[in-house]
C-alpha positions in Angstrom: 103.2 110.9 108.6 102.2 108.9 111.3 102.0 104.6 110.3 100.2 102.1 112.7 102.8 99.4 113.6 100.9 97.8 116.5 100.9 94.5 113.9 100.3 92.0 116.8 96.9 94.0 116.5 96.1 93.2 113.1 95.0 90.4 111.0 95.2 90.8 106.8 92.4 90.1 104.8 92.9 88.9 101.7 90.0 88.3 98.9 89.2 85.6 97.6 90.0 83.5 99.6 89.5 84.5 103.3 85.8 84.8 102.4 82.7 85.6 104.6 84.6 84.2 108.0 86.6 87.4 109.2 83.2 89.0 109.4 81.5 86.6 110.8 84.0 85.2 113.8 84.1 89.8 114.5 80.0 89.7 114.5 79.8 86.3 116.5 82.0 87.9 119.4 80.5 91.0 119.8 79.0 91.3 123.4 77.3 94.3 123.4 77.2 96.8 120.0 78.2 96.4 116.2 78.4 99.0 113.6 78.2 99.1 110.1 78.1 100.9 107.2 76.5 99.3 103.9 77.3 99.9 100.7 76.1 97.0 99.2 75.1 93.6 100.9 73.8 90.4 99.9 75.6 87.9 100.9 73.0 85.4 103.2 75.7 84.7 106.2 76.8 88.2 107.1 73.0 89.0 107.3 72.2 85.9 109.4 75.1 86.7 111.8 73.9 89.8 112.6 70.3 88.3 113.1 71.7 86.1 115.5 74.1 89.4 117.3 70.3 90.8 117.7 68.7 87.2 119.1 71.8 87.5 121.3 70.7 91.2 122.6 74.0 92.7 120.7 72.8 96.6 119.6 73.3 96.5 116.0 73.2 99.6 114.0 73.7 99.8 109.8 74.1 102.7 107.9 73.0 101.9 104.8 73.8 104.1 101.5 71.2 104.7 99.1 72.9 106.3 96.6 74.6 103.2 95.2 74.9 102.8 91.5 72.2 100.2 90.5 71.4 98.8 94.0 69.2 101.4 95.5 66.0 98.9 95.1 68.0 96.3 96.7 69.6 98.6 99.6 66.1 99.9 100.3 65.3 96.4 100.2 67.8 95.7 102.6 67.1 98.6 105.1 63.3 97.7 105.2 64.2 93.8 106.0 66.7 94.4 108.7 64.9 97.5 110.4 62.1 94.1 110.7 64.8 92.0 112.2 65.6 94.4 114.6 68.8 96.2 113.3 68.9 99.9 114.1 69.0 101.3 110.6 69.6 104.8 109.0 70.3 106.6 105.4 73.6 108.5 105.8 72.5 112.1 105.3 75.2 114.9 105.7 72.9 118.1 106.8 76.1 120.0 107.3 78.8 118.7 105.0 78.0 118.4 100.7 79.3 114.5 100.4 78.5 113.3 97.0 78.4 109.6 98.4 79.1 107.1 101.5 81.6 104.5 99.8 82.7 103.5 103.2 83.5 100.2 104.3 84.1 99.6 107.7 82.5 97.7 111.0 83.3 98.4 115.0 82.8 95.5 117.4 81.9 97.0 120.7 84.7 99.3 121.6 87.9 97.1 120.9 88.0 95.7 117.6 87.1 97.3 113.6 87.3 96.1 110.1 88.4 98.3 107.5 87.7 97.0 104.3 87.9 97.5 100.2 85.3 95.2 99.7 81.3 95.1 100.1 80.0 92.0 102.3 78.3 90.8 98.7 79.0 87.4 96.9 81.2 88.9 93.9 82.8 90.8 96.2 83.4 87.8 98.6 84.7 85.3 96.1 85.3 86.5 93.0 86.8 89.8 93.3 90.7 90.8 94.1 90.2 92.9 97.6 91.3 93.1 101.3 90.5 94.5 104.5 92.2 94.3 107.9 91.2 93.6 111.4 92.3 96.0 113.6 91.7 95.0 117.4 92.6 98.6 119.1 91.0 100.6 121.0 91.8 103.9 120.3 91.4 103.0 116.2 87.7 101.8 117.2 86.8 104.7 119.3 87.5 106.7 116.6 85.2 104.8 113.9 82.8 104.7 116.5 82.7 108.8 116.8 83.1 108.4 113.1 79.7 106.2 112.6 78.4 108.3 114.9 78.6 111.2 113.5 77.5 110.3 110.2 74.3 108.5 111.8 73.8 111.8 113.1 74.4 114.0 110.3 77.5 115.5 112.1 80.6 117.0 111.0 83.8 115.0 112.0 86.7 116.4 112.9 89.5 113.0 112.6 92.2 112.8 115.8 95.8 112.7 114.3 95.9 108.8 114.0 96.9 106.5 110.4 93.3 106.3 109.8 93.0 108.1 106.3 89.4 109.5 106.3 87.9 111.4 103.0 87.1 114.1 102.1 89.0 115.5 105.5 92.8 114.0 104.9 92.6 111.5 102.5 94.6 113.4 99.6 97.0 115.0 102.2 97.8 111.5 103.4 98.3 109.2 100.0 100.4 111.7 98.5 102.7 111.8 102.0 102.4 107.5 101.2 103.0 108.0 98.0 106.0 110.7 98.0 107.7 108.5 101.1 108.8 105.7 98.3 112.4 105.2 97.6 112.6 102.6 95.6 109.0 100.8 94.7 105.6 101.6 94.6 102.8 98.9 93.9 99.6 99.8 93.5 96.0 97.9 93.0 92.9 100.5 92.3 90.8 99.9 89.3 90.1 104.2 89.0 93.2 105.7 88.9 92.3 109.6 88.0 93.3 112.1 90.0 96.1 114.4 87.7 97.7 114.9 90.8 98.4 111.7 92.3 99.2 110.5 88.3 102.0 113.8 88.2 104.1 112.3 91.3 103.7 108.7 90.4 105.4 109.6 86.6 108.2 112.1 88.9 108.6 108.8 91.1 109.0 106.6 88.0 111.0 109.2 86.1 113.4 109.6 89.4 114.5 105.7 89.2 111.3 104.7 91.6 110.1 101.1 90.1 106.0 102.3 89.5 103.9 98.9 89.0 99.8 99.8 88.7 97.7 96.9 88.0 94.0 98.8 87.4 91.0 98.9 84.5 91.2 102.3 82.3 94.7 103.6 82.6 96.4 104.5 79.1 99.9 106.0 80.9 102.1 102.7 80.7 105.6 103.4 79.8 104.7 107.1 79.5 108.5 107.7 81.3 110.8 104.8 82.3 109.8 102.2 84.8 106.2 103.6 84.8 104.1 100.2 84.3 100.9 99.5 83.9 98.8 96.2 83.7 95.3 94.8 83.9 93.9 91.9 86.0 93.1 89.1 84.2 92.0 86.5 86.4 89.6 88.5 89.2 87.8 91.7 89.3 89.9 94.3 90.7 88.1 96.3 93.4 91.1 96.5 95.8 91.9 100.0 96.7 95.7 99.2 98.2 98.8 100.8 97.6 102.3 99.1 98.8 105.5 101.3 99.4 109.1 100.2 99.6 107.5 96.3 100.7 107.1 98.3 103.9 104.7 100.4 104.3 101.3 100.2 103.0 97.4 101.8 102.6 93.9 99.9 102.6 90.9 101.6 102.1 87.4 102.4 100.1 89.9 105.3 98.4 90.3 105.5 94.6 92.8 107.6 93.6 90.6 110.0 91.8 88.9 113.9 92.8 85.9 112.1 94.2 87.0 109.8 96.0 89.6 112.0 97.9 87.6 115.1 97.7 84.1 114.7 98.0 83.1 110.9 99.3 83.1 110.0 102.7 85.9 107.0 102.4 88.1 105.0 105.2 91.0 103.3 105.2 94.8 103.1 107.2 98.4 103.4 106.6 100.2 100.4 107.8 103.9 100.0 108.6 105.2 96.7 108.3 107.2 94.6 106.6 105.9 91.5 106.7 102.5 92.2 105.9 103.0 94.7 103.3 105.6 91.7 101.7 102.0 89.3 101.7 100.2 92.2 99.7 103.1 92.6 97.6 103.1 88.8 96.9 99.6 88.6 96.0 100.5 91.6 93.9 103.0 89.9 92.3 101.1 86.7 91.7 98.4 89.0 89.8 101.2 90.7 88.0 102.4 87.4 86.4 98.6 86.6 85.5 98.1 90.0 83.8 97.5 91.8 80.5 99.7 94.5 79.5 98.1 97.9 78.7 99.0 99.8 75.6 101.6 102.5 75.8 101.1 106.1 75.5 101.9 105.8 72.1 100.3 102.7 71.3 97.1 104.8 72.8 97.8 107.9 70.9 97.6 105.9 67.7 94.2 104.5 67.8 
């Protein structure tokens, strides 16, 4: 599988912590087009930087989703009040592909630059919640989101180029597995849904093979199923990271949960990162949440309740 290793492109982004400000230094140097796709937005300075792109004759154009568990009000809300403001904004709508939702989180900056992100530009999400992004300043990556947004605000099929962009419900699945089956030796991953019996098979064959498996997530009842097969929950954030870190070496952001919908039938973005430095800053906040966790019950332990 091909990685992206161009790091001098990319910039981590780590939440909380890095905040609103990645987001609002790529909106404040746009020169000539932004776009986005909303899942959820609230948070008062992303809006008013892309109010001020507009004032500054940037063409700004939002997909917003309204099929977003308890914020359709809000998100219609939010279409209605930046449609006034003079964002170009549409309802993702597939005419010609059956995609239960639009969980994507991603912005281009003109034609050079993108943000691929776990987390919604919201205030939780901003500072109280375990996520990251990157900032990928390429452009063959951003003309690929941009025929991406593009066809969605059409109601397009998309067919992906071969590049490390993961992309549901086209390679998503094919891709995490390859990520997943590559480790040798450690596998760390944050996702509060872990689901999918598939992806759950090869991480207990990974753990039962020697492969040190560490999950910290929400609703997972498998720790200690087979031999270094562990499992943990966050104590001091919410989780909404979707990350998974291989071998401290190679590593996946994304919207992605690891379960059927989310591979299968979303539409969902992310990339597959190799690097060793910046998958060894993931692994260290990993680490650091680790140490603050709260064990889950064993399979037994779970059995006997």
């Amino acid at each position: 599988m091909d990685y992206y290793q161009q790091v001098h492109n990319l910039s981590l982004i780590i939440q909380p912590g890095d905040s609103f400000f990645p987001i609002v230094d790529a909106i404040d140097s746009s020169s000539h087009s932004i776009k986005m796709t909303i899942f959820r937005m609230n948070d008062p300075i992303v809006r008013d930087a892309l109010i001020y792109a507009v004032a500054r004759k940037v063409k700004v154009q939002a997909l917003v989703a309204m099929d977003s568990k308890g914020w359709t009000k809000r998100n219609k809300k939010l279409a209605e009040e930046l449609s006034k403001l003079g964002i170009e904004v549409r309802v993702p709508r597939s005419r010609k592909e059956k995609l239960k939702k639009y969980h994507y989180k991603m912005m281009t900056i003109d034609d050079s630059q993108s943000l691929i992100l776990t987390f919604n530009p919201t205030q939780q999400n901003l500072h109280y919640a375990r996520d990251f992004g990157v900032l990928v300043r390429d452009h063959q990556i951003t003309t690929e989101l941009n025929r991406l947004f593009d066809a969605d605000w059409h109601g397009n099929i998309f067919r992906p180029e071969n590049l490390p962009i993961v992309i549901s419900p086209y390679n998503s699945r094919k891709k995490l597995l390859e990520l997943l089956a590559s480790a040798q030796n450690t596998i760390r991953i944050m996702d509060a849904k872990i689901h999918d019996q598939e992806v759950l098979g090869l991480l207990l064959r990974k753990a039962a093979s020697g492969c040190d498996v560490r999950i910290i997530t929400r609703d997972n009842y498998y720790n200690e199923v087979v031999t270094n097969f562990h499992v943990r929950t966050l104590a001091r954030y919410k989780l909404h990271a979707k990350c998974i870190v291989v071998d401290g070496a190679r590593f996946f952001v994304g919207s992605q949960n690891l379960r059927p919908v989310s591979l299968d039938r979303r539409r969902e973005l992310g990339i597959v990162i190799e690097d060793t430095a910046l998958a060894r800053r993931i692994e260290r906040v990993f680490d650091e949440d680790w140490a603050n966790t709260t064990e889950m019950r064993t399979a037994l332990e779970a059995k006997a309740i």
